[in-house]
C-alpha positions in Angstrom: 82.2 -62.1 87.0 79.3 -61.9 84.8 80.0 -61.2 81.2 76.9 -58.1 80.4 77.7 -58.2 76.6 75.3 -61.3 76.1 72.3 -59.4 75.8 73.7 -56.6 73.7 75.3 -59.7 71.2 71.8 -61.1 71.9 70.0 -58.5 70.4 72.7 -57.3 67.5 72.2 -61.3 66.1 68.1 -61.1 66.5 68.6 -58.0 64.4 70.9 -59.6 61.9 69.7 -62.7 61.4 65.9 -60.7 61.1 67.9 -57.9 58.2 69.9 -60.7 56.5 66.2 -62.1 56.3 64.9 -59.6 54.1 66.4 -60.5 50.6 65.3 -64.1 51.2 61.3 -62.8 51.5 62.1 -60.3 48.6 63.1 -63.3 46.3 59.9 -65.5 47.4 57.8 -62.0 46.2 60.2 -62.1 43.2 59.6 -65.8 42.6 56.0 -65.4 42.9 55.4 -62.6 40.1 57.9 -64.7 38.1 61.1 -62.6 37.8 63.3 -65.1 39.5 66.1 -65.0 42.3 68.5 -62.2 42.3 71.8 -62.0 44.3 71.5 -58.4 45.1 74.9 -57.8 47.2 76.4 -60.9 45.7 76.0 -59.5 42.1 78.3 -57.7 40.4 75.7 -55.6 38.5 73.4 -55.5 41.7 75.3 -54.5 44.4 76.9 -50.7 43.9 72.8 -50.1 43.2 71.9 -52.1 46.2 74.6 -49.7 48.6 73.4 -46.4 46.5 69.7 -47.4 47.4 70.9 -47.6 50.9 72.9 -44.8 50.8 69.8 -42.6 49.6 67.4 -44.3 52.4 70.4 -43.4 55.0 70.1 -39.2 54.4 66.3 -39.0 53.1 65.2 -38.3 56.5 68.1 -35.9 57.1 67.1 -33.9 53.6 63.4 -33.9 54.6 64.0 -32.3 57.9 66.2 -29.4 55.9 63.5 -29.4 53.0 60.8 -28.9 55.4 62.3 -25.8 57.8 63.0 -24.4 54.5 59.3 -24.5 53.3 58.0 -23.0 56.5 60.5 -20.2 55.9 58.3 -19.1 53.0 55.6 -16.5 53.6 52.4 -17.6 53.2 51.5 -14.1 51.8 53.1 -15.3 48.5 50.5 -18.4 48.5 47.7 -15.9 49.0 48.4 -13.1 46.7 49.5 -15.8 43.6 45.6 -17.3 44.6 44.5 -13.7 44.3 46.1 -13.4 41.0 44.4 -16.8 39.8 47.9 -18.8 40.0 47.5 -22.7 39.8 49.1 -25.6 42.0 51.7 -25.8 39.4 52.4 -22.0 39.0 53.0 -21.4 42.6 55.3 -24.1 43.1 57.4 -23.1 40.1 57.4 -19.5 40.9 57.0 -19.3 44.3 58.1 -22.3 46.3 61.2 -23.3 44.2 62.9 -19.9 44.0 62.2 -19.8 47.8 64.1 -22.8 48.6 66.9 -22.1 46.3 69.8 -21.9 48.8 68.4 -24.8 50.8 68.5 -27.1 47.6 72.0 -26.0 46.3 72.8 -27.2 50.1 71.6 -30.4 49.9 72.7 -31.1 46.5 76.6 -30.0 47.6 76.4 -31.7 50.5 74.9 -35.2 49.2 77.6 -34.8 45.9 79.8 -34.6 48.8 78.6 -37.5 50.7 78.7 -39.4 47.9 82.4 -39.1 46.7 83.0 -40.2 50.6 80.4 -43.3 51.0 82.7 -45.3 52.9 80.6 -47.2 55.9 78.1 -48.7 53.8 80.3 -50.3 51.6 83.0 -51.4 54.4 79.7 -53.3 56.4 77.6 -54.2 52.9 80.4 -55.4 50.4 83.9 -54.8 51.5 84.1 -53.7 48.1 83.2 -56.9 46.6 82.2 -58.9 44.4 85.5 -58.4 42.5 85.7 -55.2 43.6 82.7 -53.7 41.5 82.2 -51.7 44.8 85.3 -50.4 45.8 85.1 -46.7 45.6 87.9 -44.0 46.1 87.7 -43.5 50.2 87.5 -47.3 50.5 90.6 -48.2 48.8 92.2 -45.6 50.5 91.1 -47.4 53.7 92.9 -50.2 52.0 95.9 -48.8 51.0 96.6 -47.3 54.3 95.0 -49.8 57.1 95.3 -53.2 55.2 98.5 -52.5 53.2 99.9 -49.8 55.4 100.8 -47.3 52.3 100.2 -44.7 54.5 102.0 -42.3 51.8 100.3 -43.5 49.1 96.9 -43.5 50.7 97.7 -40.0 52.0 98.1 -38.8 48.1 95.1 -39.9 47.1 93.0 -38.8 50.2 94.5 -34.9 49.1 93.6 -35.6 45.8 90.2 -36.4 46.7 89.8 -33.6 48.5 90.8 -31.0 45.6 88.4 -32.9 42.9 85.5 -32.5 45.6 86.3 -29.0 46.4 86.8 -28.5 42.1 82.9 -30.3 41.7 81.7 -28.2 44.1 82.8 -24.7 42.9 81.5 -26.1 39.7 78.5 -27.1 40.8 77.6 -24.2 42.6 78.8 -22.2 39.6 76.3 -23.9 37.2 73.4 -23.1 39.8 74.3 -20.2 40.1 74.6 -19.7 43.7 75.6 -16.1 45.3 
């Protein structure tokens, strides 16, 4: 029988071998403008910035999309009649356009805090929570504890307690925007 994974491992180690590429060119660019090689996941002061920059690239598109239906929400009526009223660039985006997207940004700012607190995958493929565990973050080493160490109790705890200091941050956070 023919084994039909080849091409599919074919193509997941051109795509590797073509990503794990990229900090090598990035250090010859660094070389050449004379700031030297850096280690980036390999460093313990690079590496939770290297995942975070990641981690931001990952749901950009995703907050785009919502940013964008939200601005197309807005009537264009507002536009005109600030224009009318000799309102600048700068006055109708700070009295028009922000108030108008209000909810949609108190969404996206709950739901990336939220995100955040739970970044697990890019840390489990990027780091593992290395080096020297400078990357290990709360849902992580609850993976740990319960998968690796088989705490399940333990790692049980500390999911729950998660859970209430994201649901705490939240109510705050939508407390201090004042969302209704």
């Amino acid at each position: 029988m023919q084994n039909r994974h080849i091409p599919a491992q074919y193509s997941f180690d051109n795509c590797r071998s073509d990503l794990m590429d990229i900090p090598v060119q990035f250090n010859k660019i660094l070389d050449g403008i004379g700031v030297g090689r850096q280690l980036f996941l390999g460093s313990r002061s690079q590496a939770l910035i290297c995942v975070a920059i990641v981690g931001i690239w990952v749901v950009f598109g995703y907050n785009m999309i919502i940013f964008l239906s939200a601005l197309k929400d807005v009537p264009s009526e507002y536009y005109e009649a600030a224009k009318i009223d000799g309102a600048n660039a700068v006055q109708r985006f700070f009295k028009i356009t922000l108030p108008s997207i209000k909810g949609t940004t108190i969404f996206v700012l709950v739901t990336s805090l939220i995100a955040s607190f739970q970044a697990f995958d890019q840390i489990r493929v990027m780091t593992s929570g290395g080096p020297g565990k400078t990357t290990e973050v709360t849902v992580y080493y609850i993976f740990q504890l319960a998968f690796e160490q088989y705490r399940f109790g333990y790692a049980s705890t500390i999911a729950v307690s998660l859970s209430l200091i994201i649901m705490v941050v939240t109510v705050i956070q939508m407390k201090l925007l004042r969302f209704k």
